[in-house]
C-alpha positions in Angstrom: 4.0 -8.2 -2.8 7.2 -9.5 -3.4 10.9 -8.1 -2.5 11.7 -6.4 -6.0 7.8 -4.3 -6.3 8.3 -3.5 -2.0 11.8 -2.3 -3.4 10.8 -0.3 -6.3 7.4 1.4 -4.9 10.1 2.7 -1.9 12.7 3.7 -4.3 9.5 5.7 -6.2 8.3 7.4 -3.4 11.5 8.4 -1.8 12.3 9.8 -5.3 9.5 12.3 -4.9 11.6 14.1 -2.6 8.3 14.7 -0.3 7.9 13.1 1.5 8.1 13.9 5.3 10.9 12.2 7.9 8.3 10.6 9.8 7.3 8.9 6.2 10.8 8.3 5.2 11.6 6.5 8.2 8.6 4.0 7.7 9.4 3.5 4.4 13.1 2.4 5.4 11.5 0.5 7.8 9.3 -1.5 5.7 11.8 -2.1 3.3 14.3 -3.0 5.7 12.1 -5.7 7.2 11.2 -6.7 3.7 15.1 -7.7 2.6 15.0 -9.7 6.0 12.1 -11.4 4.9 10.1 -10.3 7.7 7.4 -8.2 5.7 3.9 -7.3 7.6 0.8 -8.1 5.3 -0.6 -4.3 7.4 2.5 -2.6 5.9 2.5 -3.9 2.4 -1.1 -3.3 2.3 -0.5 0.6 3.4 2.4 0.5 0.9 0.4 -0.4 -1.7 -2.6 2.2 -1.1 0.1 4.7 -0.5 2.2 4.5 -3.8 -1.4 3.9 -5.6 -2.4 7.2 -4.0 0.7 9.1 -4.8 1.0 7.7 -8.6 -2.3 7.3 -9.1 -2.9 8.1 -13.1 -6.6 8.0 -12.5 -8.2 11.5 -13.9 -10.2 13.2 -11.0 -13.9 12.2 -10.2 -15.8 15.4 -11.4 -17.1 18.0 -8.9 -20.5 17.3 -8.5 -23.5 19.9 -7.1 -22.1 21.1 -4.1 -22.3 19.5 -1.0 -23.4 16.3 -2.3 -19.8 15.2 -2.8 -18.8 15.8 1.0 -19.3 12.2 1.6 -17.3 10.6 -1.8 -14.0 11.6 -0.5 -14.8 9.0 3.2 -15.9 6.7 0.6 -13.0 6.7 -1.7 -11.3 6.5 1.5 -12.9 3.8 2.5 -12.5 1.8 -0.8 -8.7 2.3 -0.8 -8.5 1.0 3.0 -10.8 -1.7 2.2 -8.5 -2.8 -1.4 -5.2 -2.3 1.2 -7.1 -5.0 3.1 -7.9 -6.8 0.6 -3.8 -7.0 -0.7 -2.9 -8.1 2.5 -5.3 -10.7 2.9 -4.1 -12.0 -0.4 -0.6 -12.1 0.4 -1.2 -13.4 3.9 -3.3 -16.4 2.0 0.0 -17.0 -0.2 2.1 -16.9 2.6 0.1 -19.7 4.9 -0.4 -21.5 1.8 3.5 -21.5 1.2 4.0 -22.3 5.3 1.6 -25.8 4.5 3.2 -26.9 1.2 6.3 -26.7 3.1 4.9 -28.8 6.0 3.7 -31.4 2.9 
């Protein structure tokens, strides 16, 4: 994720005007430690999941019978974590990859 996206998916969410202070101030936070250049893959990964969350265009999933649902909402939990992860692993790949072709 680079400087610009971390930038714009800030400026997005503060826009909503909903967000809490607790929320704000991590926001701020990660994007102040983006413009230094001192991103954590862990926050981009949560800033990703959380502006997907919050903008997400996705319709949603159908109710099904009840009761047999109670356990889809852990799970679509659990996928969003686990993409999160995945983002970060990605962009902590590109970032050691960039740290060797530096070394040459």
């Amino acid at each position: 994720m680079d400087l610009p996206e971390v930038e714009l998916f800030v400026a997005q969410l503060l826009d909503t005007g909903e967000m809490n202070s607790d929320t704000r101030d991590d926001l701020e936070r990660i994007l102040s430690e983006a413009r230094a250049g001192q991103s954590h893959p862990d926050d981009l990964a949560y800033l990703r999941a959380f502006h997907a969350r919050i903008f997400s265009t996705l319709p949603p999933a159908p109710d099904l019978e009840p009761g047999l649902d109670e356990g889809a909402a852990d799970l679509r939990a659990e996928i969003e974590q686990l993409r999160a992860e995945l983002d970060a692993a990605r962009q902590q790949i590109v970032d050691l990859e960039a740290r060797l072709a530096e070394r040459g």
